[in-house]
PAFILO-776955 format. One record per residue (C-alpha): x, y, z; chain; residue number from 1. Coordinates in steps of 0.001 Angstrom, whole numbers, plus 524288, in hexadecimal, padded with zeros to 5 digits. Layout:
N
> X | Y | Z | A | NUM $
...
This chain:
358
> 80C0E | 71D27 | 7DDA7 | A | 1 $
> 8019B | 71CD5 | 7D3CE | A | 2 $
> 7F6B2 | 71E5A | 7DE7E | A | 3 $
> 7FF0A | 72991 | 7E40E | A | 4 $
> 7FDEA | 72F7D | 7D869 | A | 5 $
> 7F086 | 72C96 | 7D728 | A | 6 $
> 7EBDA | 73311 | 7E391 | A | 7 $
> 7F71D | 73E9F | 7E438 | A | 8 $
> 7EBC6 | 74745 | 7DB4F | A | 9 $
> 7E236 | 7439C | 7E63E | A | 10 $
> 7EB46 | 74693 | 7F008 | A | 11 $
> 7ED1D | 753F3 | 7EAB9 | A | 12 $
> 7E08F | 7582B | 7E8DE | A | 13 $
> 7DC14 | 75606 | 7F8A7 | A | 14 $
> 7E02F | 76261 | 80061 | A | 15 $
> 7E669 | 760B5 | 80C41 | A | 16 $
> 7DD68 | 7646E | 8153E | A | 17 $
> 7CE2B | 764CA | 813BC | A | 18 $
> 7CB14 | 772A7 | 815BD | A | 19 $
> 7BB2D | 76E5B | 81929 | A | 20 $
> 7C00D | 7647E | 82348 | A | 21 $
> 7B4D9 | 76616 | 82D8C | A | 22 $
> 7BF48 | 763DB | 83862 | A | 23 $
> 7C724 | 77094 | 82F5B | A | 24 $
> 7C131 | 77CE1 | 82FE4 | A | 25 $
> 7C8E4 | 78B20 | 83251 | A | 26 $
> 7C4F3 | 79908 | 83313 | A | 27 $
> 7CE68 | 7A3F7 | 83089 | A | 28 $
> 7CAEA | 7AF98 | 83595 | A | 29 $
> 7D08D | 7BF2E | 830F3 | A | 30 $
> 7CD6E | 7CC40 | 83420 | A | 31 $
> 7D149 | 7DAE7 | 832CA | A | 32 $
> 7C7F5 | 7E485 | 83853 | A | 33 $
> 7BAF6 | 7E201 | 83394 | A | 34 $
> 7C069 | 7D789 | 828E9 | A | 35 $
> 7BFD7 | 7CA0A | 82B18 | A | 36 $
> 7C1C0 | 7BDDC | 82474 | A | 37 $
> 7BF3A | 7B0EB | 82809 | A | 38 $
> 7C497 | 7A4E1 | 8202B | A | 39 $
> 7BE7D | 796DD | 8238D | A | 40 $
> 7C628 | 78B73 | 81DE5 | A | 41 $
> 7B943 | 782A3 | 81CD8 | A | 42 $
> 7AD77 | 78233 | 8146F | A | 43 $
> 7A525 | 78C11 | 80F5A | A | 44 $
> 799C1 | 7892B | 819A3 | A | 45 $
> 7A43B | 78B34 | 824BF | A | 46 $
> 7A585 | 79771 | 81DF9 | A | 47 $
> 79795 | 79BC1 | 81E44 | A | 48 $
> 7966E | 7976B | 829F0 | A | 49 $
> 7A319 | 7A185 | 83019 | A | 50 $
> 79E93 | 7AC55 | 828D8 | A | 51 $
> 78E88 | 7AB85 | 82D4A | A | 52 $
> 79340 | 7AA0B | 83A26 | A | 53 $
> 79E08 | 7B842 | 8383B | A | 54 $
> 79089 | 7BF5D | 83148 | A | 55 $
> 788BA | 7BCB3 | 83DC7 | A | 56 $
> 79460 | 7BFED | 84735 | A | 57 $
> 795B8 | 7CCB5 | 8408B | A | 58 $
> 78851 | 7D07C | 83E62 | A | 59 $
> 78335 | 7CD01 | 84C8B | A | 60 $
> 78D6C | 7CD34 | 85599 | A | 61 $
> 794AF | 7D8B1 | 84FF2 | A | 62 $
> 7891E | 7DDAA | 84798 | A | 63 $
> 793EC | 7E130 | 83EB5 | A | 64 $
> 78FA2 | 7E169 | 82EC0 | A | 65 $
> 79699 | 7D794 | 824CA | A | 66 $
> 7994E | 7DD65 | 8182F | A | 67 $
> 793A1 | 7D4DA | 80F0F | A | 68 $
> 79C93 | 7D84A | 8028B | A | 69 $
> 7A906 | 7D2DF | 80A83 | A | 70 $
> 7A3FC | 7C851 | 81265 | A | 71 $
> 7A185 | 7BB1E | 80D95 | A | 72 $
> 7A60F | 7AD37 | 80C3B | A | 73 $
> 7B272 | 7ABCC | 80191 | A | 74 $
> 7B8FD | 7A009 | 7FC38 | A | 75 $
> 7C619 | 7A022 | 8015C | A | 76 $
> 7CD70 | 79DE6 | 7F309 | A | 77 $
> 7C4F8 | 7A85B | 7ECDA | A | 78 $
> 7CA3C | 7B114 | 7F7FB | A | 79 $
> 7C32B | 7BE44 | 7FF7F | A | 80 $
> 7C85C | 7CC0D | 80100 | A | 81 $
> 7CE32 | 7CE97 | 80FCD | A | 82 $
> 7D29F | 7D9E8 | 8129F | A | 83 $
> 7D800 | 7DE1A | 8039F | A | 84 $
> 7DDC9 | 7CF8B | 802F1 | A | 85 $
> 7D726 | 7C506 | 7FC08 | A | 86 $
> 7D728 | 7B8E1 | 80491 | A | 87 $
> 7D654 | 7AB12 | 7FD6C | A | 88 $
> 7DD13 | 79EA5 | 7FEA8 | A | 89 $
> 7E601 | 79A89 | 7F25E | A | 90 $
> 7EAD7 | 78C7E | 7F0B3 | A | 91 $
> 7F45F | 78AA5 | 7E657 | A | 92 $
> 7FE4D | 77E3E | 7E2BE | A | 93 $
> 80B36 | 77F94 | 7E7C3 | A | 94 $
> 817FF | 77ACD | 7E0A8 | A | 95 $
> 82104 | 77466 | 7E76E | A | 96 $
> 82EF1 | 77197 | 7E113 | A | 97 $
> 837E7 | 764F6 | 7E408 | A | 98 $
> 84586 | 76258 | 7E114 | A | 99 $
> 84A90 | 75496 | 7E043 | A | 100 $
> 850A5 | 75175 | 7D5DA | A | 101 $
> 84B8D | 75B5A | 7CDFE | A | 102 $
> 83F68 | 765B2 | 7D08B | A | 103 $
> 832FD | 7610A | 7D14E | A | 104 $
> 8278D | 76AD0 | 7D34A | A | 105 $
> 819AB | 76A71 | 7D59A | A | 106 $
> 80C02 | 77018 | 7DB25 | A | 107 $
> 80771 | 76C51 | 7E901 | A | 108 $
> 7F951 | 77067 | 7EC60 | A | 109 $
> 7F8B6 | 7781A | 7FB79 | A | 110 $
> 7F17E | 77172 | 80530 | A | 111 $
> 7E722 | 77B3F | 8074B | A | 112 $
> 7E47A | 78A18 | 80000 | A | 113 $
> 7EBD7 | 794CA | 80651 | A | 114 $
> 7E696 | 7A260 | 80B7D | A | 115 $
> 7EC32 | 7AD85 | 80423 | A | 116 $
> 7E920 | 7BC6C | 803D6 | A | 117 $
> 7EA17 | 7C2DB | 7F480 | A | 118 $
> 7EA29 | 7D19A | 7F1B4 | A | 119 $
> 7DE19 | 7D394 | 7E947 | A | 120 $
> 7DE7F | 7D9EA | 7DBDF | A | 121 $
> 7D5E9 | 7E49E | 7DFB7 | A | 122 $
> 7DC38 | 7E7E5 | 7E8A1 | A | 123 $
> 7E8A1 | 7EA03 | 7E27F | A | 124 $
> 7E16C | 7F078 | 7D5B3 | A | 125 $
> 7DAC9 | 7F92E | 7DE9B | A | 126 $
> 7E6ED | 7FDF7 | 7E53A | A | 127 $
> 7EC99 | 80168 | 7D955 | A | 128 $
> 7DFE7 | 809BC | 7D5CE | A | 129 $
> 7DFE9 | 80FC3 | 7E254 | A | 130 $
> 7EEEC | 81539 | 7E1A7 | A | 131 $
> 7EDBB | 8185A | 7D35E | A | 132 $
> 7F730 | 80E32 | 7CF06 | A | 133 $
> 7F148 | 80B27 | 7C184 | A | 134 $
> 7EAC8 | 8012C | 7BB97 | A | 135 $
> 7EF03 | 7F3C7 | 7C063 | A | 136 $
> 7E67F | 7EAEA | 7B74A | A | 137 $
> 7EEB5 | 7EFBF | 7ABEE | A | 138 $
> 7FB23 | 7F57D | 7B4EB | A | 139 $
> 7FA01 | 80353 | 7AFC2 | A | 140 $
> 800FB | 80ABD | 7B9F6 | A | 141 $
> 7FDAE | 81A73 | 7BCC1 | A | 142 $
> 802E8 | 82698 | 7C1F1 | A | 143 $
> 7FE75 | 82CB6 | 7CC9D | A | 144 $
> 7FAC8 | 83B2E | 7CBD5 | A | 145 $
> 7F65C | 83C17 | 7DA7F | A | 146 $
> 806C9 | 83AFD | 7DCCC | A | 147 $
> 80D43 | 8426C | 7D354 | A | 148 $
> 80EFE | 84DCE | 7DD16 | A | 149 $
> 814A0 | 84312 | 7E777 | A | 150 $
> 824D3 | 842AE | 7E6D3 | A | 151 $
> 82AA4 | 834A7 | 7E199 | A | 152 $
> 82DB8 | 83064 | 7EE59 | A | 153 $
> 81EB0 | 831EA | 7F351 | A | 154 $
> 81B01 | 82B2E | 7E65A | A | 155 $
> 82353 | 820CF | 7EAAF | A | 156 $
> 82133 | 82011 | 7F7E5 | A | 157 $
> 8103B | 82215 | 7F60C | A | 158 $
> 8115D | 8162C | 7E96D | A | 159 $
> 8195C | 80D9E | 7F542 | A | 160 $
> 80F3D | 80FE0 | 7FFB0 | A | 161 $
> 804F5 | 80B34 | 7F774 | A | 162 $
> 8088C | 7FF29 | 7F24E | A | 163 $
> 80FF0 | 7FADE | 7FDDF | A | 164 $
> 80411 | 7FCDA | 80663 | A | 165 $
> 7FAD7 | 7F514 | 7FC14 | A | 166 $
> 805CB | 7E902 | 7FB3B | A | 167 $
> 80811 | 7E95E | 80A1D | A | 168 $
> 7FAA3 | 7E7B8 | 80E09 | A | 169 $
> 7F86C | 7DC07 | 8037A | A | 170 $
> 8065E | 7D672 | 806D4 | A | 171 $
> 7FFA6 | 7CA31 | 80DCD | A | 172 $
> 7F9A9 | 7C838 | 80054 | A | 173 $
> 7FF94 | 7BA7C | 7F9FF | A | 174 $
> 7FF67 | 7C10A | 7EB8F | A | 175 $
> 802E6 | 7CDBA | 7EF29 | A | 176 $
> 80C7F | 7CF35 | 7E630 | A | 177 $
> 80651 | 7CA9F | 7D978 | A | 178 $
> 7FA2E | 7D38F | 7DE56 | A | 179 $
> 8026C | 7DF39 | 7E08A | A | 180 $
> 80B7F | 7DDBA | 7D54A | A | 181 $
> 804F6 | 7E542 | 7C9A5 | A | 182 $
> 80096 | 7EEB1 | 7D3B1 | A | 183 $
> 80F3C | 7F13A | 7D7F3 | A | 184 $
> 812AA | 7F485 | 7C8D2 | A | 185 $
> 80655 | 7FD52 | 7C738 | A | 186 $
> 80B64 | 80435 | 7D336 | A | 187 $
> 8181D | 804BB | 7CFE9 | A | 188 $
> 815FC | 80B0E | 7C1BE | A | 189 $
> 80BF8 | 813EF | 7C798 | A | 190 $
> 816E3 | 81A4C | 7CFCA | A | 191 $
> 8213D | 81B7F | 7C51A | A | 192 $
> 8154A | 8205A | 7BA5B | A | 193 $
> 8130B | 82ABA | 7C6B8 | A | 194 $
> 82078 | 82FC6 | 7C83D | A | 195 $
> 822A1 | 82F9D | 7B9C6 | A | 196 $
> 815BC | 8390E | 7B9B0 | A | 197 $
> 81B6C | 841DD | 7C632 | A | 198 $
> 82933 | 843D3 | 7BDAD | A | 199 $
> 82246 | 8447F | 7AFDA | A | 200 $
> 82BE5 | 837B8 | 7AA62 | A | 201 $
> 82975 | 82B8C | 7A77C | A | 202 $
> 8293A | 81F12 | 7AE2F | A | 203 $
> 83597 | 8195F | 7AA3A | A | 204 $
> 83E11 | 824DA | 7ADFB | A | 205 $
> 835C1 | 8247C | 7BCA5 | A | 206 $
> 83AF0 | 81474 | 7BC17 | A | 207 $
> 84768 | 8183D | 7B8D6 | A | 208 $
> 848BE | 8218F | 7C43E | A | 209 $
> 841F7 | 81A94 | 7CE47 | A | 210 $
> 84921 | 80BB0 | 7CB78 | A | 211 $
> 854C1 | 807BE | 7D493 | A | 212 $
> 8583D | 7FA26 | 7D3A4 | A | 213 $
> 84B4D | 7F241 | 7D4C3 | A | 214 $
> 844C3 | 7FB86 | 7DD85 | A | 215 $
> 83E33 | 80A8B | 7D96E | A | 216 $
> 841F7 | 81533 | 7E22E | A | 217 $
> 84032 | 82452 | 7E2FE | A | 218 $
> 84915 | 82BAA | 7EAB9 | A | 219 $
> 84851 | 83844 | 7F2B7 | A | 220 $
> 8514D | 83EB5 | 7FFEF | A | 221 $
> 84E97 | 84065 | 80C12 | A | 222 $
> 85710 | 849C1 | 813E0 | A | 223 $
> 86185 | 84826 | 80966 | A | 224 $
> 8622E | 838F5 | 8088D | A | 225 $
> 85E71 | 8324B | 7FDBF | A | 226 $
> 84FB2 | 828BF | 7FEB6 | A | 227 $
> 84904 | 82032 | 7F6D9 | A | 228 $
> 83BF7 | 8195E | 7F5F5 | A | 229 $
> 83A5C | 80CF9 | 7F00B | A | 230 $
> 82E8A | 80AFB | 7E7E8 | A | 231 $
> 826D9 | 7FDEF | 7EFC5 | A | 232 $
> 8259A | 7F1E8 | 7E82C | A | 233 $
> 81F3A | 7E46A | 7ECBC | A | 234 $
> 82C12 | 7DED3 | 7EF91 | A | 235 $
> 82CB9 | 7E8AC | 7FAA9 | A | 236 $
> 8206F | 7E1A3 | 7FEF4 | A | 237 $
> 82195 | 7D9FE | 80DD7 | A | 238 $
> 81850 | 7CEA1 | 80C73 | A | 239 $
> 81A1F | 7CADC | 81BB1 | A | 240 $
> 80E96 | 7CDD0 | 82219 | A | 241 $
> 80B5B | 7DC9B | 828A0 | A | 242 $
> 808BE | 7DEBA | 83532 | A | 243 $
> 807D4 | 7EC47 | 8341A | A | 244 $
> 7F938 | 7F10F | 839DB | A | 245 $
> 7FB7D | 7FDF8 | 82C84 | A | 246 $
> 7FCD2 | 7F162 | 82207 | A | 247 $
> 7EE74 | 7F55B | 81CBF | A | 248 $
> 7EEB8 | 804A6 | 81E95 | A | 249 $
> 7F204 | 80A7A | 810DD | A | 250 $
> 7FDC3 | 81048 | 80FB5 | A | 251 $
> 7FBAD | 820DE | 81245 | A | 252 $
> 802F8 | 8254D | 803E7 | A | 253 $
> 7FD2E | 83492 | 80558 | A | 254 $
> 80A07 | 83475 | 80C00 | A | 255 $
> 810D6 | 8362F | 800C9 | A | 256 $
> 80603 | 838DD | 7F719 | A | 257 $
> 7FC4D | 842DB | 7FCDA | A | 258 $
> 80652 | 84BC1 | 804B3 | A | 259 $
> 808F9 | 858E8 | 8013C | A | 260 $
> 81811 | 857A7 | 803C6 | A | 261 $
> 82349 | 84F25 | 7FE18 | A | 262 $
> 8243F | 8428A | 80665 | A | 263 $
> 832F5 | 844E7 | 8030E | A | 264 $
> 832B0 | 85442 | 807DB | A | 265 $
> 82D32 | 84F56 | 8142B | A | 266 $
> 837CE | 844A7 | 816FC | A | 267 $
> 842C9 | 84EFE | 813BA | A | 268 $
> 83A57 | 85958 | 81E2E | A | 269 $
> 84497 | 8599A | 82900 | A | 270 $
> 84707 | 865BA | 82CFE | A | 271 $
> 83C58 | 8712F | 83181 | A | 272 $
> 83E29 | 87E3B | 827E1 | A | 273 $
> 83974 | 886DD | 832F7 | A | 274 $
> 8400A | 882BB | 8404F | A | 275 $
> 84AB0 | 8799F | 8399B | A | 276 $
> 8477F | 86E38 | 84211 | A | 277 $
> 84A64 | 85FBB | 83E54 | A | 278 $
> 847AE | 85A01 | 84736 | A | 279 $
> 8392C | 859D6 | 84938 | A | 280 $
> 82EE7 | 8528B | 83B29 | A | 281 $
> 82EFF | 85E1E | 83101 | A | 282 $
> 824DD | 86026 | 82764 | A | 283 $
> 82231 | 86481 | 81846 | A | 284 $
> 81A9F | 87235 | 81800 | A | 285 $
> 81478 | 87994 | 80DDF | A | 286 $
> 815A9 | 886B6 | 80DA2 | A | 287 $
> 80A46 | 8894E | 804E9 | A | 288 $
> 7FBB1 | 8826E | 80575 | A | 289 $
> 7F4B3 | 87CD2 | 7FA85 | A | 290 $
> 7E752 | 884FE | 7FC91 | A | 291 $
> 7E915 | 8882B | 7ED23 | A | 292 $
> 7E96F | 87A77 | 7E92D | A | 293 $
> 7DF31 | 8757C | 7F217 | A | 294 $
> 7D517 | 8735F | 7E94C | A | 295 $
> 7DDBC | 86C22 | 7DFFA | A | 296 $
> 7DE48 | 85E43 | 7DF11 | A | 297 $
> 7E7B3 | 8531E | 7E4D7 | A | 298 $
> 7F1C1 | 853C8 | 7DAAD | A | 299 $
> 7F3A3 | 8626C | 7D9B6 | A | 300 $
> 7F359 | 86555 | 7E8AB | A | 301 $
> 7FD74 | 8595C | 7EAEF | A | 302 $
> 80700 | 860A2 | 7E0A1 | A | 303 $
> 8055F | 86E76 | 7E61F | A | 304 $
> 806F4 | 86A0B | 7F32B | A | 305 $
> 81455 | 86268 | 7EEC8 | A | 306 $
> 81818 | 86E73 | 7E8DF | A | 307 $
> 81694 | 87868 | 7F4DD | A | 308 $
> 820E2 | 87DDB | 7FA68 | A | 309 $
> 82549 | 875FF | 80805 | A | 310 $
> 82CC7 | 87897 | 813A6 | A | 311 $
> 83169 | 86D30 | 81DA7 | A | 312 $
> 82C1E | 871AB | 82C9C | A | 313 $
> 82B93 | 86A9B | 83933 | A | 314 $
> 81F15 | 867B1 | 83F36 | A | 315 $
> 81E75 | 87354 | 84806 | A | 316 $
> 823A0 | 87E0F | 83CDF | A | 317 $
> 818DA | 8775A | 83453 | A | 318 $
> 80E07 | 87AAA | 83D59 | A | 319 $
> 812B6 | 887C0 | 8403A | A | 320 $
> 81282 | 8898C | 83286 | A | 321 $
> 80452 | 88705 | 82FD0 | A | 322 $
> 8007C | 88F48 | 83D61 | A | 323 $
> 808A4 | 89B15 | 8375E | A | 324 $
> 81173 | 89C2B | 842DE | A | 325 $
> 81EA3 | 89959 | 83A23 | A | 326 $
> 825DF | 8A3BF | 83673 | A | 327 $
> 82B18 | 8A644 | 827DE | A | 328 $
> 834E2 | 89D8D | 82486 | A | 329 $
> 83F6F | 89E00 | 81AE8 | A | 330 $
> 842E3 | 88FFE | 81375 | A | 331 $
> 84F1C | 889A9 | 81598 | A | 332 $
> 855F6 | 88E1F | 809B5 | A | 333 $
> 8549E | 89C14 | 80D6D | A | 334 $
> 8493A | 89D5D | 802AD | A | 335 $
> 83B4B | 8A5EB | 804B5 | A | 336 $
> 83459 | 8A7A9 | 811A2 | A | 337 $
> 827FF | 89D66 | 8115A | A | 338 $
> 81C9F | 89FCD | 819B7 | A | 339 $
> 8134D | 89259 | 81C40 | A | 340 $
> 805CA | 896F0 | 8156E | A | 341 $
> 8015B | 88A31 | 811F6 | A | 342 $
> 7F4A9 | 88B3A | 81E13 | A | 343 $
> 7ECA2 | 8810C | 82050 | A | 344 $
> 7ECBE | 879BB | 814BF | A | 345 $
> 7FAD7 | 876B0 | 81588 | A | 346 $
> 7FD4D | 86796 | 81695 | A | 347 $
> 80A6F | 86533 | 817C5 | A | 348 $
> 81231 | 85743 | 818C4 | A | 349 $
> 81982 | 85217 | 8258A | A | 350 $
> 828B2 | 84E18 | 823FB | A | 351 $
> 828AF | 8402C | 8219F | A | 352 $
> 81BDA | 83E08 | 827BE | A | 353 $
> 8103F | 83607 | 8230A | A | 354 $
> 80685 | 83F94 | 81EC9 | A | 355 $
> 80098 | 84D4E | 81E16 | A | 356 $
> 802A0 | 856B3 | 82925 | A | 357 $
> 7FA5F | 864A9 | 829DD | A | 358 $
């Protein structure tokens, strides 16, 4: 026993398997389009060797160019940048509890280091620069001026898109959550500090509002029924792996943000003013251009074009609105006679559709 404990140290220290084994050598090979990586489980002259032979493959066979700023040879536990991931093998001591006559718990060592994809930090910090988020060093969320013309429920909806796009496509990531944590709260603040700015009130009283249960919703109708939207969180998040050919397209948020029309307005847009059809796609009109406001900026042309009067027309009225062969029409509730005068500037929102239609 005393020998056993003598050599059990020893016996620790000696991996399982000799990873520079001349009888033990592995290449790993991954690409997307014109990215490729190419791990060798061997030594460092193996190494050299795979990627002199790649350089003349590409240069004379394909007479393609290597970019010298990405290509190179990288330790695998100091990790290189694939594709937004950082790839690097991580080999930590795992505990292991027993139970015999009371607990008894300690650290076993893995046989060999383990491949693992991280999100990178820049990544994340850039993201939240890019959408306007705040400042995520110090988590100092910020309103967002570019959607205070935007309803609650496009707020919502365009906040969703965003972060569920940037957690889906690093959902493979092993510390996706820790990564993505602080930038869920910046996000999350950023939207209630931007609808407290849209309804001039304060945080607390947008909290308040939005809170049911454990989960923040806004609500809105729809032909008379009640809706709501649930603001995302990571514990929405799928972590099983996409096969989905759209998992790195970035999600299209004009949709709700960029439109001239209520994303709501166009859901309830059933039913043509003109012919009184319902049964054919219908779509928001304006009934008055925006050639007065067209050398404003962003902001001010998103809020006057919110703020024009609409009418709800089926594809067909629509077009023989802006060709002048509609009659004058008389709304609904028996109010004024409008004319369309809105010409070719006009830019007017399809009924639940996915974007801007002339």
């Amino acid at each position: 026993m005393a020998k056993i404990q003598t050599l059990l140290p020893q016996k620790r220290s000696i991996p399982s398997r000799d990873a520079m084994d001349p009888g033990y050598r592995r290449l790993r090979y991954c690409r997307y389009a014109d990215d490729f990586m190419i791990g060798v489980i061997g030594s460092k002259e193996d190494a050299r060797s795979v990627f002199a032979e790649v350089r003349a493959f590409l240069t004379e066979a394909l007479a393609l160019t290597v970019s010298e700023e990405k290509s190179g040879i990288r330790k695998a536990s100091d990790g290189a940048a694939f594709l937004g991931y950082e790839v690097r093998t991580y080999t930590t001591r795992q505990r292991v509890v027993r139970s015999r006559q009371g607990s008894v718990s300690f650290l076993r060592r893995p046989p060999s280091e383990v491949m693992q994809l991280h999100v990178p930090w820049e990544k994340v910090h850039a993201f939240a620069s890019a959408k306007g988020y705040g400042d995520l060093s110090v988590l100092k969320p910020r309103h967002r001026s570019l959607l205070l013309s935007c309803s609650d429920v496009e707020i919502v909806l365009a906040y969703n898109a965003e972060l569920r796009g940037f957690a889906n496509y690093y959902a493979l990531a092993k510390d996706v959550s820790f990564k993505l944590n602080r930038l869920e709260f910046l996000q999350r603040w950023s939207l209630f500090k931007t609808l407290a700015s849209k309804h001039k009130t304060n945080v607390r009283a947008v909290v308040a509002r939005m809170r049911t249960g454990q989960e923040f919703t806004i609500g809105y109708d729809v032909d008379g029924q009640p809706r709501s939207v649930k603001v995302w969180k990571l514990a929405h998040l799928k972590r099983d792996p996409a096969t989905s050919s759209r998992i790195d397209i970035q999600p299209w948020t004009q949709v709700f943000t960029h439109s001239r029309t209520d994303w709501v307005d166009r859901q309830n847009a059933k039913q043509c003013e003109a012919c009184g059809r319902s049964d054919v796609p219908c779509q928001v009109h304006h009934i008055r251009g925006m050639a007065d406001v067209s050398h404003r900026g962003f902001v001010v042309r998103m809020k006057v074009a919110r703020a024009r009067r609409t009418v709800v027309l089926c594809e067909q009225c629509h077009w023989d609105t802006h060709r002048g062969r509609l009659p004058d029409l008389r709304q609904s509730d028996g109010s004024s006679q409008w004319r369309a005068a809105c010409g070719e500037s006009c830019t007017c929102g399809s009924a639940g559709g996915s974007g801007l239609t002339p």
